[in-house]
C-alpha positions in Angstrom: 0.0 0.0 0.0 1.1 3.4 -0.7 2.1 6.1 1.7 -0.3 8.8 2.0 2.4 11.1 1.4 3.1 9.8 -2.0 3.2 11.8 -4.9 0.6 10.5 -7.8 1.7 10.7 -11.5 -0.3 13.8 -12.2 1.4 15.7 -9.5 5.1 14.3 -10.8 3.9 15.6 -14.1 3.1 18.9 -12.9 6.4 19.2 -11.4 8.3 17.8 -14.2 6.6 20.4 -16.5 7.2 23.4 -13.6 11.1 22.1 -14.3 10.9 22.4 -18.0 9.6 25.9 -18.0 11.6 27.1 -15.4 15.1 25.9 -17.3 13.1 27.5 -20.5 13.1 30.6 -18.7 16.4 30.4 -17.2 17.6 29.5 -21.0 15.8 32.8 -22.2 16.9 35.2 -19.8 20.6 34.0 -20.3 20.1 34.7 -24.0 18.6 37.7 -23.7 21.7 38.7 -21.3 24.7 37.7 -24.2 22.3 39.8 -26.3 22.6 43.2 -24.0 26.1 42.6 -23.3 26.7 42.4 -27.5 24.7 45.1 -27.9 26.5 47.4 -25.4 29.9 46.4 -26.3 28.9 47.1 -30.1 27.3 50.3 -29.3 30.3 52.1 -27.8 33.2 50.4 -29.9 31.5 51.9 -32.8 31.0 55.5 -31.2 34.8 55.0 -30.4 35.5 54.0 -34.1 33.4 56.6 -35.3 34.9 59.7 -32.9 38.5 58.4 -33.5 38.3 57.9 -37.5 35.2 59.3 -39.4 33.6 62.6 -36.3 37.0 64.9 -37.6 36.6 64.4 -41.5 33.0 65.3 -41.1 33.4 67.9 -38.3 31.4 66.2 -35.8 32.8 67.3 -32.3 32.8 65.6 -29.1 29.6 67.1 -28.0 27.7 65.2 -30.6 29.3 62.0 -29.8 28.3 62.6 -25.9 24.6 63.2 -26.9 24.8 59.9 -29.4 26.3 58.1 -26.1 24.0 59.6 -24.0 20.7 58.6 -26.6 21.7 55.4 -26.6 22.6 54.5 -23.2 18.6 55.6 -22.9 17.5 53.4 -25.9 19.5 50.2 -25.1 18.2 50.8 -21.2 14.5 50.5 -22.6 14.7 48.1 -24.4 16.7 45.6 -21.6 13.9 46.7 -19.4 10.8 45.8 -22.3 12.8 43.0 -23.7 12.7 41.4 -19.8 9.4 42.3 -19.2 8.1 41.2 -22.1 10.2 37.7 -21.4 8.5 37.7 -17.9 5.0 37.9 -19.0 5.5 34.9 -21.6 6.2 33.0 -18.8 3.1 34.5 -16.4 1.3 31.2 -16.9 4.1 29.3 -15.9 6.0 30.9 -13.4 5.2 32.6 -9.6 3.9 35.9 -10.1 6.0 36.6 -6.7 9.4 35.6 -8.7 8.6 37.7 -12.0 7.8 40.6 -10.3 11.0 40.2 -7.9 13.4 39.8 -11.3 11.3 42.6 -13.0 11.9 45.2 -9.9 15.3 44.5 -9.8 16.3 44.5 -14.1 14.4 47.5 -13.6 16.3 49.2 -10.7 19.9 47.9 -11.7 19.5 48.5 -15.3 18.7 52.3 -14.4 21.8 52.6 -12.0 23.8 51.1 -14.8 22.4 53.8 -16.8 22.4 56.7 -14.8 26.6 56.3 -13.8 27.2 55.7 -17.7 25.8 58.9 -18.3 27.7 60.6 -15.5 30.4 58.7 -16.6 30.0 60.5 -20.3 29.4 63.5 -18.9 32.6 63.5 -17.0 31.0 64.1 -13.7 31.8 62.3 -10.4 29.6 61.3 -8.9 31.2 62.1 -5.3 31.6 65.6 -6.9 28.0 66.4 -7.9 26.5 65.0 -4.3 29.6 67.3 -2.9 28.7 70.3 -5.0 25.3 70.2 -5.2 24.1 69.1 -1.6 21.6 71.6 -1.1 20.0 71.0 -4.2 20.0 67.2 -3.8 18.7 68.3 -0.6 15.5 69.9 -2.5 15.1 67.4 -4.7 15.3 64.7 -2.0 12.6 65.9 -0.4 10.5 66.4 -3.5 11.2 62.5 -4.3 11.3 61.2 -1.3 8.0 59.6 -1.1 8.9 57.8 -4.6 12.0 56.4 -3.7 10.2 54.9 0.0 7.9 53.8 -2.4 10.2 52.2 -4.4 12.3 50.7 -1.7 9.3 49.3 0.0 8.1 47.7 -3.1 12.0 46.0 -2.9 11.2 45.0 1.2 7.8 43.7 0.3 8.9 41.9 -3.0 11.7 40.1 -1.0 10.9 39.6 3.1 7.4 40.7 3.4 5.5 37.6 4.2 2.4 38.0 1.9 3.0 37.5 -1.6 1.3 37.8 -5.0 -1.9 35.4 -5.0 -1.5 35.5 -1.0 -5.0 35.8 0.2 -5.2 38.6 2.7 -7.3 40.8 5.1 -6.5 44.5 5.4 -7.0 45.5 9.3 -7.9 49.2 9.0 -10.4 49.3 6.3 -11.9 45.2 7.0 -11.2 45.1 3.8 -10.4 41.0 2.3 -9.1 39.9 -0.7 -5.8 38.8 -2.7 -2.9 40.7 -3.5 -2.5 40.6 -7.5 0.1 43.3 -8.4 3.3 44.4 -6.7 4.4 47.5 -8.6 7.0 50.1 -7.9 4.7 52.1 -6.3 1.6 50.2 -5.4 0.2 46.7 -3.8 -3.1 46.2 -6.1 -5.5 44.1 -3.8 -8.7 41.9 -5.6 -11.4 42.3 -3.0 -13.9 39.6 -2.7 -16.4 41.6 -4.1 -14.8 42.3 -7.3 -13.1 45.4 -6.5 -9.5 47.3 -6.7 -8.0 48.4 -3.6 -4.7 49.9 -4.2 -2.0 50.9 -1.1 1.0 52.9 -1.2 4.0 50.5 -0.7 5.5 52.7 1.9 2.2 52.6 4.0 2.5 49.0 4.0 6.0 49.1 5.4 5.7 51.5 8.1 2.6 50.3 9.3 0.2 52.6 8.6 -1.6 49.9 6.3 -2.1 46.8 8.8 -2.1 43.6 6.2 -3.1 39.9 8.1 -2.5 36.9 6.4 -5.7 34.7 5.2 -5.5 30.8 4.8 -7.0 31.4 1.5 -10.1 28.4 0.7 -8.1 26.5 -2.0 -5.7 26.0 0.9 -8.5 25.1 3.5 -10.6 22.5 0.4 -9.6 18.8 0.6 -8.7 18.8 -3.1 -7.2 21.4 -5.2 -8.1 22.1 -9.1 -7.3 18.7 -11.4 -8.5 16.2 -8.6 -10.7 13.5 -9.4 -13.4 13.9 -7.0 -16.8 12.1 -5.3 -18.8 14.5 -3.5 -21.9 13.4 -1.3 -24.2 15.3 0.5 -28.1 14.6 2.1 -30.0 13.8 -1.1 -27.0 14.7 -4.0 -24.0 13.2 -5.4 -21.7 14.8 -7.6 -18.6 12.7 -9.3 -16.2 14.7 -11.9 -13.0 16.6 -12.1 -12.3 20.1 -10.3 -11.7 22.5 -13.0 -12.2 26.0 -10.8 -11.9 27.0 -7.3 -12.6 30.7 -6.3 -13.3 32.1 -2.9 -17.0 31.5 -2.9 -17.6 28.2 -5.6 -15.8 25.3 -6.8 -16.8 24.3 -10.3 -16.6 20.7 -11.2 -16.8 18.8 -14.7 -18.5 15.5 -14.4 -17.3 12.4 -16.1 -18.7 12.7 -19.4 -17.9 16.6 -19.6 -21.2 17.4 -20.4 -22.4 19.1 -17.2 -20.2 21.8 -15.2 -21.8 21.3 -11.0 -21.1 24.7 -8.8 -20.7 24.2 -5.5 -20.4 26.9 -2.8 -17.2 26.3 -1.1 -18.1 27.8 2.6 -20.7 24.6 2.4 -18.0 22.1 2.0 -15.9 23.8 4.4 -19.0 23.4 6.5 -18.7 19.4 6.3 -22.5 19.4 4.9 -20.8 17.1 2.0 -18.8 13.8 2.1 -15.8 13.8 0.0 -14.1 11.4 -2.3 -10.8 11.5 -3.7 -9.9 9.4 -6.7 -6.4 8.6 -7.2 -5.4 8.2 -10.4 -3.3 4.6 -10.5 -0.3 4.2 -12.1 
């Protein structure tokens, strides 16, 4: 007899395919790094090529050259950050939403550091010198961006060590307000209330505290079976035998054997123990 801890085939499979994509995406992003690094390298050994031999037949100073650098140091940036993006959302389906937003908030944030000391670096600025020279200004502007940046390095805390994650089910203290998080931007936490709606919070406000979040044991966790299962359900006077196909926070929809008829249950009532439940194992 099996262990009840045993893995069945379906589950092997799933994990087998998780593997596949996740070595896909590995594959893709390695690419798509020999790419930027070709890029780059070409993009500046031609500006040198071009300022050394061709810039003083045509009388191009070292201005232009600097705004060329400059433009394209912006362009290849963009593109890096769209090209990964793009890459990430391929892989939605297939990947944690947790770990694509993670590896998109940081491409984004070391890709525009890279950026932004290239162009000092064009510029011929130090950057010791300009914070040196110019502290009271950066002192203005610090305070003028300083809600952004909390923003932005609370959207790094809660991407990384915050303990609810993207598809976490959660409950928002102040405001009573339940649902699941579905969007960690640079800014924002976008929460799906149960009833449909959008509640947005300032990533900051999560981090300090002024936002109170709990963590909810959402009802796929809390169900006996999980979307795929072979299932029996038995109640009072029904019976219902098919295959999960959809579980939300309020029904769970299930496809009976000859996929003809689609039975929605409300989940609270199973949670409720008003039905019986079977699962089938699917034999080797």
């Amino acid at each position: 007899m099996s262990a009840s801890t045993d893995k069945s085939p379906s589950d092997i499979s799933k994990l087998g395919q998780e593997t596949i994509h996740r070595k896909s995406l590995h594959r893709e992003l390695y690419e798509l790094a020999i790419k930027a690094i070709l890029s780059v390298a070409i993009t500046w050994v031609s500006l040198h090529l071009f300022e050394r031999f061709v810039a003083p037949l045509v009388g191009i100073t070292h201005t232009h050259i600097q705004i060329a650098g400059i433009l394209a140091t912006v362009i290849i940036s963009f593109l890096i950050i769209t090209a990964t993006r793009s890459l990430l959302k391929k892989f939605t389906s297939k990947t944690h939403p947790q770990f694509s937003a993670s590896l998109s908030f940081f491409v984004i944030i070391v890709i525009s550091l890279i950026a932004s000391l290239s162009i000092l670096h064009q510029l011929n600025v130090n950057p010791q010198d300009l914070l040196i020279s110019g502290g009271v200004a950066a002192i203005i502007v610090g305070i003028g961006v300083s809600t952004i940046v909390g923003n932005i390095l609370s959207s790094g805390l809660i991407l990384t060590t915050y303990p609810a994650k993207i598809g976490d089910s959660i409950h928002v203290v102040n405001d009573n307000v339940r649902g699941k998080i579905q969007e960690i931007n640079l800014m924002y936490t976008t929460i799906e209330t149960d009833d449909g709606k959008e509640y947005i919070v300032p990533n900051n406000a999560i981090i300090q505290g002024n936002v109170r979040i709990a963590k909810d044991i959402s009802i796929a966790d809390q169900l006996p079976y999980s979307e795929g299962d072979m299932i029996e359900i038995k109640g009072a006077l029904e019976k219902y035998i098919g295959t999960v196909i959809k579980i939300t926070p309020k029904f769970t929809t299930i496809l009976n054997e000859e996929r003809t008829k689609e039975y929605i249950l409300a989940s609270s009532m199973i949670l409720e123990g008003n039905f019986t439940i079977i699962k089938h194992r699917t034999k080797s």
